[in-house]
C-alpha positions as CSV (number, residue, x, y, z in Angstrom):
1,X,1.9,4.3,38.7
2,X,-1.6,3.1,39.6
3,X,-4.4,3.7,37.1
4,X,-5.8,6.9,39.4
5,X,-2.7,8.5,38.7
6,X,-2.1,7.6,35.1
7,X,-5.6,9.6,34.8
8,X,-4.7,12.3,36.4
9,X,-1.7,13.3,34.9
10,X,-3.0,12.2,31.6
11,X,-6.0,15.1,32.2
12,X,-3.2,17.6,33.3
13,X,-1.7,16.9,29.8
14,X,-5.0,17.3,28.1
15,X,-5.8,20.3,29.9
16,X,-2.2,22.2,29.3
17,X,-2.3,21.2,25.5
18,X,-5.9,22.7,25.1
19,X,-5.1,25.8,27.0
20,X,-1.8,26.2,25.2
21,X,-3.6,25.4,21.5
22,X,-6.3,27.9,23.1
23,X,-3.9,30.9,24.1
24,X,-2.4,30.5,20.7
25,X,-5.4,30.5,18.7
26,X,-6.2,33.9,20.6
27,X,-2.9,35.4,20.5
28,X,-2.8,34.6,16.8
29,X,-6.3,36.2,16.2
30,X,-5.4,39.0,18.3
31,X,-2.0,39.9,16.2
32,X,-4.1,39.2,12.8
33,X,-6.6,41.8,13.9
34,X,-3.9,44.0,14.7
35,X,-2.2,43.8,11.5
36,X,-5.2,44.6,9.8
37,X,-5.8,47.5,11.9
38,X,-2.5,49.1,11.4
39,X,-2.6,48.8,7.6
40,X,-6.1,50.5,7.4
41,X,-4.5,53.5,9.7
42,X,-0.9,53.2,8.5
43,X,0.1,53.2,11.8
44,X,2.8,50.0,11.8
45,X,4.5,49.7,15.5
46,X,6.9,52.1,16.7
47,X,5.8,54.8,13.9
48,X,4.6,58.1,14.5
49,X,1.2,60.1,13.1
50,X,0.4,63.7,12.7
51,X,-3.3,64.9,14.5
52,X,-4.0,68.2,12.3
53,X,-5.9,70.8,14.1
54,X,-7.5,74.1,12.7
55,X,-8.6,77.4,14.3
56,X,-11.4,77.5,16.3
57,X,-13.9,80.0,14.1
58,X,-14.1,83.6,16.1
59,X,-11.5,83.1,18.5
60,X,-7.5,83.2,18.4
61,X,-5.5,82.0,15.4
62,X,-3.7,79.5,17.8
63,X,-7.2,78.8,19.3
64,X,-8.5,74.6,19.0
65,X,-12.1,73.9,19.8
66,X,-13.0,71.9,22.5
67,X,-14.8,69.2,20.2
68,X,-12.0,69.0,17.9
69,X,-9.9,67.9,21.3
70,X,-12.3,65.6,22.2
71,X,-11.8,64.1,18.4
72,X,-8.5,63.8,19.4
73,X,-9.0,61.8,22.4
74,X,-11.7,59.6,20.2
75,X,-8.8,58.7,18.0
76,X,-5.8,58.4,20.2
77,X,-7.1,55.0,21.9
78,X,-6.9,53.8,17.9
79,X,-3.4,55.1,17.9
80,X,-2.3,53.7,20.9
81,X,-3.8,50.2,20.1
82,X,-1.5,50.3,16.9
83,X,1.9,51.1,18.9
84,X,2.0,54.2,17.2
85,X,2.6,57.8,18.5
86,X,1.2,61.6,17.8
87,X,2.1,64.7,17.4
88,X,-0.1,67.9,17.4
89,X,0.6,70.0,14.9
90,X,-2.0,73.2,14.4
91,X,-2.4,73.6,10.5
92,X,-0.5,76.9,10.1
93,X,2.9,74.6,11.3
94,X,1.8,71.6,9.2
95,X,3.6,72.1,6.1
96,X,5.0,69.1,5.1
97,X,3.9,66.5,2.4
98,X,2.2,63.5,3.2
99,X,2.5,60.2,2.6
100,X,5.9,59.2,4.8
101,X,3.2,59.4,8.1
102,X,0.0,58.8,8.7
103,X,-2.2,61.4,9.3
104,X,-5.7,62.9,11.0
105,X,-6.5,66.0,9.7
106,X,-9.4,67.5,11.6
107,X,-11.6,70.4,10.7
108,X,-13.2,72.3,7.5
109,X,-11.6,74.4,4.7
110,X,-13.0,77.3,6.1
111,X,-11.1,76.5,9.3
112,X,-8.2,74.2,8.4
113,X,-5.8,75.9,5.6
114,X,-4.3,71.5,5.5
115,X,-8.0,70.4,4.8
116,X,-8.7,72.7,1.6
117,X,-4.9,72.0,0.3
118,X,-6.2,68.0,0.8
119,X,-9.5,68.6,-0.9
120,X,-7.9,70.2,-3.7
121,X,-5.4,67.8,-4.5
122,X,-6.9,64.7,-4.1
123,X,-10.7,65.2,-3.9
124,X,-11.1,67.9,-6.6
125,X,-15.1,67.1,-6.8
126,X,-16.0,68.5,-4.0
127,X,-16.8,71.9,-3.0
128,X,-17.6,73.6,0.1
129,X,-19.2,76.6,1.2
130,X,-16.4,78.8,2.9
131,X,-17.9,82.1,3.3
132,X,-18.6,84.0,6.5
133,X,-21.5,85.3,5.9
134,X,-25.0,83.5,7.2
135,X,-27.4,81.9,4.8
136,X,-28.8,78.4,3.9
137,X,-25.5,78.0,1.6
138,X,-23.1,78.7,4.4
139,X,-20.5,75.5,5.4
140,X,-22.5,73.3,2.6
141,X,-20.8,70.3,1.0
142,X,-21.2,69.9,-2.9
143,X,-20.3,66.7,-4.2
144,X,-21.8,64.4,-7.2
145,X,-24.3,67.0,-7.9
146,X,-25.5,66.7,-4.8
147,X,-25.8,70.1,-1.9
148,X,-25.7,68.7,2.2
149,X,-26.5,71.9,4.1
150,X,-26.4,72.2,7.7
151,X,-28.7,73.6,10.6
152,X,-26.9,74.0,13.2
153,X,-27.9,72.1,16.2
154,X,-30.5,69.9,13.8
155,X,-28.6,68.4,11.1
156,X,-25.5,68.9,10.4
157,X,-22.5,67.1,8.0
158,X,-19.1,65.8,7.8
159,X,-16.8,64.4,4.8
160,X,-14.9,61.3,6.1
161,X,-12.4,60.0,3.9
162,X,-9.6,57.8,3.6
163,X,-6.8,58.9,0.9
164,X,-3.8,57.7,-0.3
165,X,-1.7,58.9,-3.4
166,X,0.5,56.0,-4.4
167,X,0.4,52.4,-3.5
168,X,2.4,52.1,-0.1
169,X,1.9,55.8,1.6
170,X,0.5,56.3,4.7
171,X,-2.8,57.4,4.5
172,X,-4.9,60.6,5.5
173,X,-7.9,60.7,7.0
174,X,-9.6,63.4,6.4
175,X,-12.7,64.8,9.1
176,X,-13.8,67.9,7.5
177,X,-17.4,68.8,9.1
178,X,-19.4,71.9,8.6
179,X,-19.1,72.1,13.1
180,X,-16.3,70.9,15.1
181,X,-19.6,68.4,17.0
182,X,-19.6,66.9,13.4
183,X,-16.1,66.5,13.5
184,X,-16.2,64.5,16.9
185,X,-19.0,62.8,15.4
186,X,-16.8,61.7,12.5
187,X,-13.8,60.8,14.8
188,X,-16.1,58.6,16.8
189,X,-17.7,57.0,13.6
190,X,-14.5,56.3,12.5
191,X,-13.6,54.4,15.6
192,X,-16.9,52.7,16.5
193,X,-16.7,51.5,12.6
194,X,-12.8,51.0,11.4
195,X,-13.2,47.4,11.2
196,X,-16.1,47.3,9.0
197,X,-14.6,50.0,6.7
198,X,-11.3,48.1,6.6
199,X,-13.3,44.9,5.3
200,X,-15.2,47.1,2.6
201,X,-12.4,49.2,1.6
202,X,-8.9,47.2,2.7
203,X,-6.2,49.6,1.6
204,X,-8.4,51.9,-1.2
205,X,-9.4,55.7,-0.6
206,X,-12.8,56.2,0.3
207,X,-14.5,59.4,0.9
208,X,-18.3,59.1,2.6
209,X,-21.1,61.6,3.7
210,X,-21.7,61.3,7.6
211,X,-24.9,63.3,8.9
212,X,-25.3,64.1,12.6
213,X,-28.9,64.2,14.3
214,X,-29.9,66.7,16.3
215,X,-26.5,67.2,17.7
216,X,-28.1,69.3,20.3
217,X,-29.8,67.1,22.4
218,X,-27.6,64.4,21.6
219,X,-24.1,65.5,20.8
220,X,-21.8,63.6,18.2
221,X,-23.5,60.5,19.5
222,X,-26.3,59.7,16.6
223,X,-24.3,59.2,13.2
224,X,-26.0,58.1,9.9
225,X,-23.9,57.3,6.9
226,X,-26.0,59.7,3.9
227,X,-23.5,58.1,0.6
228,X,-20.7,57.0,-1.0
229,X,-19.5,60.0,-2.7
230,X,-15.7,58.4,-3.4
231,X,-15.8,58.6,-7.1
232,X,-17.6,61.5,-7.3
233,X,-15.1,63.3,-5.0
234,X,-12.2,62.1,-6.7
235,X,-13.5,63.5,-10.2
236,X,-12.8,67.0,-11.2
237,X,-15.9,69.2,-10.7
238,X,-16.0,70.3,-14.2
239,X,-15.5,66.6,-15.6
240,X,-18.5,65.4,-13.8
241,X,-21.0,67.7,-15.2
């Protein structure tokens, strides 16, 4: 073997070693990121989640809202990603603890009978607004002392949280909004932003504010995070007076 061979074959060496050091240092990131992903959803491969849906205000009982669809769809590429499955359940058939799945339950009090068992049992500070009636206190969210009232098509608000009863249940998020646009909006915060709320929060509950802008010349697509509000919410109302 001359020395212009010896070369070659010696960069064909090189170059499969770096390519196969390369394709496992991506493969490894890729799985790690993974991981991390299906722990923040509860969504381990193979396993299944429940999408909770409730009525769409003024029409049928059995009746779903476009937008809260659409939340669907924002959330299903997550599920997907995670090897996971869904079922639909409306929140009339959902009456099943929680805990042995993980869970996206989509929709206000007012709207979703799962959302105001969920608020009362694990985020017993905050209060919202369920009467019919209009006025400036319709839909509001009360939490920490704090009122976030909604005009519709202007500003409008959504509770995002994250809850978990005992270490190793599969969480439920929780996308109560005062409109099923602020819903979406929270479904596709909640996807645009999982990674970042995984690093803050890693496997604790978290409950936060989300306001939408002018949702009618824009949609669901302009988010702001308003607060925090995950001990408040988790406080009796009472005790935190």
């Amino acid at each position: 073997m001359n020395d212009d061979v010896r070369n070659i074959v010696l960069g064909v060496i090189a170059t499969a070693v770096s390519g196969g050091f390369g394709w496992f240092g991506r493969t490894y990131l890729w799985r790690r990121k993974l991981r991390r992903k299906q722990a923040f959803f509860g969504l381990p491969t193979g396993s299944d989640c429940l999408f909770v849906v409730g009525r769409h205000m003024g029409e049928s009982e059995r009746s779903v809202h476009r937008n809260d669809a659409f939340a669907l769809l924002e959330i299903s590429a997550l599920i997907k990603d995670c090897g996971a499955s869904v079922q639909i359940v409306t929140h009339e058939d959902a009456r099943q603890g929680f805990g042995e799945r993980g869970e996206f339950c989509v929709g206000g009090p007012a709207s979703n009978a799962r959302t105001a068992a969920h608020l009362s049992s694990m985020l017993p500070g905050v209060r919202v607004d369920t009467g019919s009636e209009p006025g400036p206190e319709r839909g509001a969210i009360t939490v920490g002392g704090e009122t976030y009232r909604w005009d519709k098509g202007t500003v409008e608000h959504v509770l995002l949280a994250r809850l978990t009863t005992r270490e190793g249940a599969r969480p439920v998020f929780l996308l109560a909004g005062q409109t099923a646009v602020s819903n979406q909006a929270a479904a596709r915060y909640l996807a645009r932003h999982h990674e970042r709320l995984a690093a803050t929060y890693k496997d604790r509950p978290f409950a936060l504010v989300l306001k939408v802008v002018n949702s009618r010349a824009y949609g669901p697509d302009v988010t702001e995070l308003v607060a925090d509000v995950t001990a408040a919410a988790r406080t009796p109302a009472a005790a935190a007076v």
